[in-house]
C-alpha positions as CSV (number, residue, x, y, z in Angstrom):
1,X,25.1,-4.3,-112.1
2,X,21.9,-2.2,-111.5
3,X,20.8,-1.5,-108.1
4,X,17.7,0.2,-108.9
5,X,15.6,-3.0,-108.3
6,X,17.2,-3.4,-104.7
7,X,16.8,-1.8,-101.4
8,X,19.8,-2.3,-98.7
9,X,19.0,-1.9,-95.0
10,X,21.7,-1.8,-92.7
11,X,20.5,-4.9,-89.8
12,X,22.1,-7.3,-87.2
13,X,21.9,-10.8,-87.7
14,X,23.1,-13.7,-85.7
15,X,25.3,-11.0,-83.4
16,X,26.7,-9.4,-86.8
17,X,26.5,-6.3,-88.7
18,X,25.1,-6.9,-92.0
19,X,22.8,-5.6,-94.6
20,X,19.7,-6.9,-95.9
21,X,19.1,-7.2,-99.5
22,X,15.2,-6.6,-100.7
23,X,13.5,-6.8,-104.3
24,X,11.0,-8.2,-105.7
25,X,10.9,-12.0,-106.2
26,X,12.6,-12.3,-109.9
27,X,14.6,-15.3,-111.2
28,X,16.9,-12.9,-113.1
29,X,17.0,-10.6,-110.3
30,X,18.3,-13.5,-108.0
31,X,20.2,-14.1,-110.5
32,X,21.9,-11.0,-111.3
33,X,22.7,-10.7,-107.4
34,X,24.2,-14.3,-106.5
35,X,26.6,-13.9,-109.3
36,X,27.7,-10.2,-108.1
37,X,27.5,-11.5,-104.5
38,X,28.9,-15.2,-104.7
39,X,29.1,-15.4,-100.7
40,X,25.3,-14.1,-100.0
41,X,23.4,-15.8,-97.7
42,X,19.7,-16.0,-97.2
43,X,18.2,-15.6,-93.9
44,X,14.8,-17.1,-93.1
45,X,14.3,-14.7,-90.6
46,X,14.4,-11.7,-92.0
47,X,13.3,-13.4,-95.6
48,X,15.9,-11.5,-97.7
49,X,19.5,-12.1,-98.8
50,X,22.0,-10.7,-96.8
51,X,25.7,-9.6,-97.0
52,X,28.1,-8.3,-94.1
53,X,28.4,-4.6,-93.3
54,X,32.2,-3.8,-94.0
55,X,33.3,-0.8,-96.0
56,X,33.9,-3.0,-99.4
57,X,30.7,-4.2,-99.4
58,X,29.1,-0.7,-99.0
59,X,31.2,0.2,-101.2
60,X,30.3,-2.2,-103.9
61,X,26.3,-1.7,-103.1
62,X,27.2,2.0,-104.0
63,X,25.8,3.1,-100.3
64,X,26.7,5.4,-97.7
65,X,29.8,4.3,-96.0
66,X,28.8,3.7,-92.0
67,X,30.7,6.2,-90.2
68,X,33.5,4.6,-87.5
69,X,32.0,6.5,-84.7
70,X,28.8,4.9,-84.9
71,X,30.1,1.2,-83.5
72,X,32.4,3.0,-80.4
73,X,29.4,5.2,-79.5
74,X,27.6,2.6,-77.5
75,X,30.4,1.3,-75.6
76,X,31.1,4.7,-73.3
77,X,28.5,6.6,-71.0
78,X,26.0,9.5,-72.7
79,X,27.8,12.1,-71.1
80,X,31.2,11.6,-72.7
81,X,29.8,11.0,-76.2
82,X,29.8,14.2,-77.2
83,X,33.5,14.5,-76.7
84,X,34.1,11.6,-78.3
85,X,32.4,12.7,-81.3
86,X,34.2,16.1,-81.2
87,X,37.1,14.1,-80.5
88,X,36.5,11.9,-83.8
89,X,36.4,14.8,-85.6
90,X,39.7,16.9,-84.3
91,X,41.5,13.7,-85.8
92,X,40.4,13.6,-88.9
93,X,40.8,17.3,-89.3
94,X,44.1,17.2,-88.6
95,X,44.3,14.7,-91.9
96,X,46.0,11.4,-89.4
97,X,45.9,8.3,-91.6
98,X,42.8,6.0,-90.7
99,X,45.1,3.7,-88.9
100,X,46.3,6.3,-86.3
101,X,42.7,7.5,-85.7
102,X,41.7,4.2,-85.3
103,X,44.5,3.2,-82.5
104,X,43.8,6.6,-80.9
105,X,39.6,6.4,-81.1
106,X,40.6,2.6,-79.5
107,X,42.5,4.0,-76.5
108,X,40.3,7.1,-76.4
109,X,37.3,4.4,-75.6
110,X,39.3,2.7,-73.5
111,X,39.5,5.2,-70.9
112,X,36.0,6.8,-71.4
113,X,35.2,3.5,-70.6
114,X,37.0,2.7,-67.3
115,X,35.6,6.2,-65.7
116,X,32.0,5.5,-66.9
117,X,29.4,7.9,-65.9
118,X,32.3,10.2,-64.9
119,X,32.5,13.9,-66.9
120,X,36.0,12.7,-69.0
121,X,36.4,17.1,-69.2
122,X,36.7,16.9,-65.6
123,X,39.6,14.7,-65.2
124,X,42.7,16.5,-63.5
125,X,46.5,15.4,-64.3
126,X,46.1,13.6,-61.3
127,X,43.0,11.7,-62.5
128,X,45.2,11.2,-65.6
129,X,48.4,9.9,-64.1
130,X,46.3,7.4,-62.2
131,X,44.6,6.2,-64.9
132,X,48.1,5.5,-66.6
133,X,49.5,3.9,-63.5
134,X,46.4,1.5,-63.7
135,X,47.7,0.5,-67.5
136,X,50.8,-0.2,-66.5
137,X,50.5,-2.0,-62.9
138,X,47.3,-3.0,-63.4
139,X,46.9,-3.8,-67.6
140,X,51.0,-4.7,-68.1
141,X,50.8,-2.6,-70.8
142,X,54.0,-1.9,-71.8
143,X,56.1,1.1,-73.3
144,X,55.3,1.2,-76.8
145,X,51.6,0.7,-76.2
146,X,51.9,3.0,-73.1
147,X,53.6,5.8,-75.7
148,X,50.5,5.9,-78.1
149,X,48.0,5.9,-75.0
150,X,49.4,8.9,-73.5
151,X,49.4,10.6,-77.3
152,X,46.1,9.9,-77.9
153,X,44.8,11.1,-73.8
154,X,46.8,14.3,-74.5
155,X,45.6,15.0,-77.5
156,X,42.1,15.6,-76.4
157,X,43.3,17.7,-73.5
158,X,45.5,19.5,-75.9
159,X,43.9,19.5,-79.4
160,X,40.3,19.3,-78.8
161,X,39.7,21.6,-75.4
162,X,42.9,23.3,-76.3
163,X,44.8,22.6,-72.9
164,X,48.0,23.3,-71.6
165,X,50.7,20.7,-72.6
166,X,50.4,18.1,-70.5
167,X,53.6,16.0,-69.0
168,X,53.1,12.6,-67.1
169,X,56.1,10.9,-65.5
170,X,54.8,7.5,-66.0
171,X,57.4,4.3,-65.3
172,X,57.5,3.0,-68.7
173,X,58.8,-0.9,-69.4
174,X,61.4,-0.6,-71.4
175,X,60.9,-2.7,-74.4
176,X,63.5,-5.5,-75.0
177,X,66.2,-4.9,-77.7
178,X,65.5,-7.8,-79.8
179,X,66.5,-8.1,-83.4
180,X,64.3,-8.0,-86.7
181,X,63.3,-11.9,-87.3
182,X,63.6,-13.4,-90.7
183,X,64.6,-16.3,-92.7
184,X,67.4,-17.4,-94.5
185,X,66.7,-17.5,-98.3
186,X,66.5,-21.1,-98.7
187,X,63.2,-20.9,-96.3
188,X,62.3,-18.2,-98.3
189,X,62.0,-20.8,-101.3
190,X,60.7,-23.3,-99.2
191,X,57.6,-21.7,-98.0
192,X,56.9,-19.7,-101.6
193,X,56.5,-23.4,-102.8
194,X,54.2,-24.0,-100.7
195,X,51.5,-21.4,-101.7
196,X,49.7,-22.3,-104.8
197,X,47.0,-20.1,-105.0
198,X,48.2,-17.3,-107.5
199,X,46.8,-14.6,-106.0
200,X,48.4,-16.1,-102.5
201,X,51.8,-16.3,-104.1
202,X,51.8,-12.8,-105.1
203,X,51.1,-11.7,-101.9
204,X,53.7,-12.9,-100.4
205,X,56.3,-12.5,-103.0
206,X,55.4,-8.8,-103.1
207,X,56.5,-8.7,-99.3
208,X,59.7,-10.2,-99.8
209,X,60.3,-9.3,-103.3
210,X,60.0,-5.6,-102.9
211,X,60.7,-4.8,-99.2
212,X,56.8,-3.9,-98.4
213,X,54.7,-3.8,-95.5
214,X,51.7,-5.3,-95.6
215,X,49.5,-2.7,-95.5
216,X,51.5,-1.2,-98.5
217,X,51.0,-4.5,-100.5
218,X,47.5,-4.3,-100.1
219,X,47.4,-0.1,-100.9
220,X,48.9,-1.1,-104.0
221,X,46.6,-0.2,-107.3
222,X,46.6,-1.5,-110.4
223,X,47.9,2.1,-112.5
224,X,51.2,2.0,-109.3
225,X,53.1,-0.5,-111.5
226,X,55.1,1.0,-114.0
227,X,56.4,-2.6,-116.1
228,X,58.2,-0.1,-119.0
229,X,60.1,1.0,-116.2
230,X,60.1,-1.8,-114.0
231,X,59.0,0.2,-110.6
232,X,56.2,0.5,-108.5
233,X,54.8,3.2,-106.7
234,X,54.3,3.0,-103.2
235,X,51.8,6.0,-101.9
236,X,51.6,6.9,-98.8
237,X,53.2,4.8,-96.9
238,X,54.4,4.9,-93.3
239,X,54.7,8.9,-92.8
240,X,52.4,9.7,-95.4
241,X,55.6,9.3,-97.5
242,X,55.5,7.9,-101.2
243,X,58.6,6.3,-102.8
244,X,59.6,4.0,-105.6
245,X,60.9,0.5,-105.1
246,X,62.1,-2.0,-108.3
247,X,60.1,-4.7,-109.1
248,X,61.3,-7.6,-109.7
249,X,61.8,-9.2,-113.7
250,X,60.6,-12.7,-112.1
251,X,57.6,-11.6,-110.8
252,X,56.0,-9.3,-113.6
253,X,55.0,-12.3,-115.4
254,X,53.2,-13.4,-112.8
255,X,51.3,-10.5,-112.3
256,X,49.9,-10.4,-116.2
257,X,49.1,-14.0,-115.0
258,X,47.3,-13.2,-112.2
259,X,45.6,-9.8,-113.7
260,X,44.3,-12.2,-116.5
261,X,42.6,-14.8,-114.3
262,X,41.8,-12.4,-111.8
263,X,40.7,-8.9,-113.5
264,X,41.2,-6.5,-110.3
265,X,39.2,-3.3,-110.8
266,X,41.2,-0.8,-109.0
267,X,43.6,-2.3,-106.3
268,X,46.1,-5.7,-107.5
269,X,44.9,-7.3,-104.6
270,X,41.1,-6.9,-104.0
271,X,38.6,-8.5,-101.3
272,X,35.5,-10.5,-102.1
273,X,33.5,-7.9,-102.5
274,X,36.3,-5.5,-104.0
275,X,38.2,-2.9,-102.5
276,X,41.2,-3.7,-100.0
277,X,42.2,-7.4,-99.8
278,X,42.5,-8.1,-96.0
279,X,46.0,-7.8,-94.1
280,X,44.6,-10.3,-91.5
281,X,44.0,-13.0,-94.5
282,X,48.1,-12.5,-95.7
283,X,49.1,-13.0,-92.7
284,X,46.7,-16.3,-92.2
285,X,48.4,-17.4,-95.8
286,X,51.8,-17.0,-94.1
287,X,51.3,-18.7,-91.2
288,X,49.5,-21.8,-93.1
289,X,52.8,-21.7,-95.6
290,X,55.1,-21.8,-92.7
291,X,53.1,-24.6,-91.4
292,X,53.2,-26.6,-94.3
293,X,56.7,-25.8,-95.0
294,X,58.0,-26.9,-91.6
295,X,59.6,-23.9,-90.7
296,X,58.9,-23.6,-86.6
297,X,60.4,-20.1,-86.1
298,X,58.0,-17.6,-84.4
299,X,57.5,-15.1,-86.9
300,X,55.1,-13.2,-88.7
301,X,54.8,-12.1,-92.4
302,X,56.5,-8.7,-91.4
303,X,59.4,-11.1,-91.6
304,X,59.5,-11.4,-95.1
305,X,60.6,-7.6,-95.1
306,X,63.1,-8.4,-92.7
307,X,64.7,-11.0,-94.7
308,X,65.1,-8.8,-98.4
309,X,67.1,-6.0,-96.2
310,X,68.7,-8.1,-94.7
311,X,69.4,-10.0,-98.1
312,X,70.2,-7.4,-99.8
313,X,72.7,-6.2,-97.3
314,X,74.4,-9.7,-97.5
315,X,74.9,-9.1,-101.1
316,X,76.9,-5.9,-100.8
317,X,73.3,-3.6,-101.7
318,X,75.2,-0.1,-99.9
319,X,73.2,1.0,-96.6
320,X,71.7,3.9,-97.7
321,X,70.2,2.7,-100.9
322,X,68.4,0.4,-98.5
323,X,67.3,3.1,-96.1
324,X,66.0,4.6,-99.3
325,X,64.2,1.4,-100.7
326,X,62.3,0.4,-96.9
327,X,61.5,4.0,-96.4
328,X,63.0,4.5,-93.4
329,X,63.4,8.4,-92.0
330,X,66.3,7.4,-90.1
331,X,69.3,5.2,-91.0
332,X,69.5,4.3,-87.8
333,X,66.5,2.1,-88.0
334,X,68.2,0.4,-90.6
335,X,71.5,0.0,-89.4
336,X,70.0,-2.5,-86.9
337,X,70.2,-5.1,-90.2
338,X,74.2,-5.0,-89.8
339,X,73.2,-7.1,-86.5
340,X,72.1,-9.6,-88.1
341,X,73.6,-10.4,-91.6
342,X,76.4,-13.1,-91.4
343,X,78.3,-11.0,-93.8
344,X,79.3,-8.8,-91.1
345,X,79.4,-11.1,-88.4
346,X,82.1,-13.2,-90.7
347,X,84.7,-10.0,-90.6
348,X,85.1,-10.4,-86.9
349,X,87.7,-12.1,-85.9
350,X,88.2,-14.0,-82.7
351,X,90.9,-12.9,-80.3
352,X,91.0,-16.4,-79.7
353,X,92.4,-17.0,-83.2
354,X,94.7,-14.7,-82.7
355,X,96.5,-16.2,-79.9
């Protein structure tokens, strides 16, 4: 499509982020856009088409990406935005994956936030340990989220105004030791027959299928599956680690299906307006299927990985092979499938049998 005809301008509308879409009045330029941008809306207000202001659309308009700083700037205090921008950018020089800078710009904010007007450079370990006592009597947060706050406070102190190392004996909840949840393969069929949108269906069959996190099915591009080799190619992962998992001989027909009716551009699974397909809108497909398919265990789609480890355990699949195939650094993290699988349960005998 040619843009030359149309002007974008960032705007807010209705309490959203969006962008405005200008041109001259033109059948075939309205057109042109309505079938590119099925979802537009018009606004009478502004007397233009309009579009929201997410990174696929910006994308797909061929404009400037809006930087993530720009929305967190206007929730702290003047005088800390400057360290928050410098902040912004120690993170991304260190090359953390946008999720990490994400949770740590979030609980960065967080703080800046609750001291207000208050010079966030001047904060002593005191300061700090109080504000950390607050989260946890105060917020309930609890350990693991506690862990990644105090990461991200120290590594402004540390990183960005080069600071001592700083230590902070903070009471921590310990975090129940529960087990992975999953579902037995039987409910596995049962809620994949549920799901009739193709596109749906793949989604979901890739998590179970193949072992993946849902933010790796939706990394996944179109030149990652290898079908003369029957593997995919899983790139950066968890640990900015790549690896290769087997994909399965009942779903590659599915996929020429699917890339047929669907024609993905660059990534298998692509948004409405290209790029990324949404990890919030597989797990909303999940939930509906578990829904429909009567299964009332509390459990998200994560589960789905849960179940083909521990699947593949049950069918004698040797552990470190599956350490290998989750992409787990330690096989400790998947030793914790032995816990669950009847396989090993069903060795144990009973001193009561015994007897």
């Amino acid at each position: 499509m040619d843009f030359s005809q149309y002007t974008f301008k960032p705007a807010v509308h209705r309490n959203k982020d969006v962008i405005l879409v200008i041109f001259p009045f033109n059948p075939h330029l309205v057109q042109q856009f309505r079938e590119r941008f099925t979802s537009a809306k018009w606004s009478k207000t502004n007397k233009a088409w309009y579009l929201p202001d997410i990174p696929a659309v910006r994308k797909a308009l061929k404009i400037e990406q809006r930087p993530f700083i720009e929305k967190q700037l206007p929730k702290i205090a003047h005088v800390n935005q400057t360290a928050l921008i410098r902040y912004y950018d120690q993170l991304r020089l260190k090359a953390l994956s946008p999720n990490t800078i994400r949770i740590y710009i979030a609980e960065f904010v967080h703080l800046l936030q609750l001291i207000k007007n208050y010079p966030v450079d001047e904060l002593t370990p005191k300061k700090l340990k109080d504000y950390f006592l607050y989260c946890v009597y105060q917020e309930k947060m609890g350990e693991r989220k506690m862990n990644g706050k105090i990461n991200a406070v120290k590594f402004y102190f540390e990183k960005v105004l080069y600071r001592p190392q700083l230590f902070f004996d903070i009471p921590r909840p310990k975090k129940p030791a529960t087990l992975p949840k999953m579902l037995a393969k039987s409910e596995v069929a049962k809620l994949f027959k549920q799901v009739e949108n193709l596109k749906h269906r793949i989604a979901l069959e890739l998590c179970y299928g193949l072992g993946l996190r849902v933010s790796e099915v939706v990394a996944i591009k179109i030149n990652d599956i290898d079908s003369s080799r029957m593997v995919v190619h899983i790139r950066g992962a968890k640990g900015k680690k790549d690896r290769m998992v087997p994909l399965p001989i009942t779903l590659l027909p599915k996929l020429r299906k699917y890339y047929r009716e669907y024609n993905p551009k660059e990534y298998l699974l692509e948004g409405r307006y290209g790029g990324q397909y949404s990890r919030g809108s597989i797990q909303k497909v999940f939930k509906e299927a578990m829904k429909r398919a009567g299964i009332k265990k509390n459990i998200g789609v994560h589960g789905l990985r849960h179940s083909y480890a521990t699947h593949l355990l049950e069918s004698g699949t040797d552990m470190r092979f599956i350490q290998e195939l989750l992409g787990h650094s330690s096989i400790k993290t998947t030793q914790v499938y032995t816990k669950v699988t009847p396989r090993s349960l069903a060795n144990i005998e009973s001193p009561l049998d015994s007897l």
